[in-house]
C-alpha positions as CSV (number, residue, x, y, z in Angstrom):
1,X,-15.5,-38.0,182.5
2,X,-12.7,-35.6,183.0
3,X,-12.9,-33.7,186.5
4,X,-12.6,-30.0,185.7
5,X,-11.6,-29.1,189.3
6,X,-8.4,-27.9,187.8
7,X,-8.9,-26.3,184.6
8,X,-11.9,-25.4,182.6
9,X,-12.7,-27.4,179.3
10,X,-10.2,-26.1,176.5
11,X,-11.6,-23.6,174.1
12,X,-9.8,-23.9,170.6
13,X,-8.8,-20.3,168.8
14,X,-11.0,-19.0,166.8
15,X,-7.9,-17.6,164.5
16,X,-10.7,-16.6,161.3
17,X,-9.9,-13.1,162.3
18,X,-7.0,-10.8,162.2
19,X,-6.9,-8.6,165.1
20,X,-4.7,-5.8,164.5
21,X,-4.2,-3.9,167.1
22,X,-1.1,-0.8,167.3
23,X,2.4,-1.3,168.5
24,X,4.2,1.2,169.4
25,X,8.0,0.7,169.3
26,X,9.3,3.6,171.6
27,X,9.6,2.2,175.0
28,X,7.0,3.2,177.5
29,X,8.4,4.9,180.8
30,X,7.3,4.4,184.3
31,X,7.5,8.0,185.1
32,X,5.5,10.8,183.4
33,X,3.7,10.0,180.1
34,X,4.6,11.0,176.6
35,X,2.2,11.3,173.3
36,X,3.3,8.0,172.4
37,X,0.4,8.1,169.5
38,X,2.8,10.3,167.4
39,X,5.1,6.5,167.0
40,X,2.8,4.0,166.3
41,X,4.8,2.4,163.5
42,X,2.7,-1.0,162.6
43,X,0.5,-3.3,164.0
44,X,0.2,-6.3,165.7
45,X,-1.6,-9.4,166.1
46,X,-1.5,-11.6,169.4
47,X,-2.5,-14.4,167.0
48,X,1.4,-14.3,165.0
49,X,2.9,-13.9,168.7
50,X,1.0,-16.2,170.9
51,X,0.3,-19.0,168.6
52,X,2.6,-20.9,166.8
53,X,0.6,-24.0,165.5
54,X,-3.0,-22.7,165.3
55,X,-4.5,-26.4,164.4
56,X,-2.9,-27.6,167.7
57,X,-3.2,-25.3,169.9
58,X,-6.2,-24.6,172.4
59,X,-6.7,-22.6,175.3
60,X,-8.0,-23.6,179.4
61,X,-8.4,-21.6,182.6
62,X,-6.3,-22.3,185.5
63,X,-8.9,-22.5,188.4
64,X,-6.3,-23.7,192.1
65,X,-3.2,-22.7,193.0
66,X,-0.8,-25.1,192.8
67,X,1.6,-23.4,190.0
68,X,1.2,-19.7,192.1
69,X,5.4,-19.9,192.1
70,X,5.4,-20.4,188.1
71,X,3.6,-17.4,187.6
72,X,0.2,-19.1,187.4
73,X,-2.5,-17.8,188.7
74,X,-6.3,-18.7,189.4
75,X,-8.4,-17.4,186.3
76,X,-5.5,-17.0,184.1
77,X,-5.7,-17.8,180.9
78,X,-3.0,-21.2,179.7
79,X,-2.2,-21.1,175.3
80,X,-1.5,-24.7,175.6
81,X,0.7,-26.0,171.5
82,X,-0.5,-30.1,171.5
83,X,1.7,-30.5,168.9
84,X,5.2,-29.7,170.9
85,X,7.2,-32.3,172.8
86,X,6.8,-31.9,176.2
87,X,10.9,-31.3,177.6
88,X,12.7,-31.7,181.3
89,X,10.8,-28.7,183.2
90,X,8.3,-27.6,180.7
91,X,4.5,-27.1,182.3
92,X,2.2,-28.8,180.7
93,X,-1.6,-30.0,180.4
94,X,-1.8,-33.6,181.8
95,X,-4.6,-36.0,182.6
96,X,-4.0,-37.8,185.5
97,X,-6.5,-40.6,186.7
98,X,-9.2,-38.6,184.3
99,X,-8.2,-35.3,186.2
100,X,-7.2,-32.2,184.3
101,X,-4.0,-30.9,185.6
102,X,-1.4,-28.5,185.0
103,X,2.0,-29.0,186.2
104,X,5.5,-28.6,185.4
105,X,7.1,-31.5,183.8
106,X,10.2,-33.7,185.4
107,X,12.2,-36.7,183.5
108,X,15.2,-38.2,186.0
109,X,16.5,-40.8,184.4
110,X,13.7,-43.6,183.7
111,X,11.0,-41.7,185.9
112,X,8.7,-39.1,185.3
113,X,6.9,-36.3,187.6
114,X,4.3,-33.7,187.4
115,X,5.8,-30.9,190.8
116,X,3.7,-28.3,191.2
117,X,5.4,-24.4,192.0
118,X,3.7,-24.4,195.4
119,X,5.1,-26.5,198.4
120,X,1.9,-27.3,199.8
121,X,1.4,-29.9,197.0
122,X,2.9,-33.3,196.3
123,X,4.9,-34.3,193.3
124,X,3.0,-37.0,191.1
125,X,5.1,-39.8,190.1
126,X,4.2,-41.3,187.2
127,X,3.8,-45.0,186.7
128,X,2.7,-47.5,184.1
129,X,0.1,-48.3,186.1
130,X,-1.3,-45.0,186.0
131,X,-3.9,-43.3,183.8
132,X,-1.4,-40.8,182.2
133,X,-1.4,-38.3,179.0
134,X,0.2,-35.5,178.1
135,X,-2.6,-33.0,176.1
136,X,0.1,-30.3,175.5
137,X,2.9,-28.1,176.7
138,X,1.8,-24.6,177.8
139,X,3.6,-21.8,175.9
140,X,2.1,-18.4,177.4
141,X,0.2,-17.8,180.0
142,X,-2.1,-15.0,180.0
143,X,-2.4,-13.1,183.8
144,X,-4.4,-9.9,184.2
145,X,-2.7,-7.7,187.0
């Protein structure tokens, strides 16, 4: 049984549904606002953006906060492409000893690591003797300020 002290069970995309929501292409200032609704010129859908192999793909929740210096952050949401090979420094989904983990990814030379983006955790090394797999590299994460 997988430990989910990590991340949450994945949850695959329900992509039946279009949601099109408006984009608007004039550049939003910082300072006072504009009637931006006069340029809404199309529409867009997260799905065409976010999600490039939709039968591969599935989403967890990022519960610790070992990945804080990635941009990762407790409760946010991981789009995680199982059909992408994972590359030197990706982050990626990883079962290690039937634990759920996210990490970023590390090849030197013949070896492998999973470092976390937060000092107060260890890098894994990865050995044959290991229980070891790679669900899927993590394309966007999803952080709500």
């Amino acid at each position: 049984m997988l430990s989910r002290s990590l991340l949450h069970i994945p949850h695959t995309p329900d992509l039946s549904a279009e949601y099109r929501l408006p984009l608007f292409l004039n550049p939003v200032s910082a300072g006072f606002p504009s009637p931006a609704e006069d340029f809404v010129e199309k529409t867009l859908d997260l799905n065409q953006h976010l999600i490039q192999h939709p039968t591969a793909t599935f989403f967890v929740t990022v519960s610790g906060s070992s990945m804080l210096k990635a941009g990762i952050h407790p409760g946010d949401l991981l789009v995680v492409d199982r059909s992408l090979e994972p590359k030197d420094r990706n982050v990626v989904i990883a079962v290690v000893h039937g634990e759920l983990v996210v990490k970023r990814f590390h090849r030197k030379e013949d070896q492998m690591f999973l470092l976390a983006e937060n000092e107060d955790y260890a890098p894994i090394a990865i050995t044959e003797a290991m229980d070891f797999s790679i669900w899927g590299v993590v394309t966007t994460v999803i952080h709500t300020l």
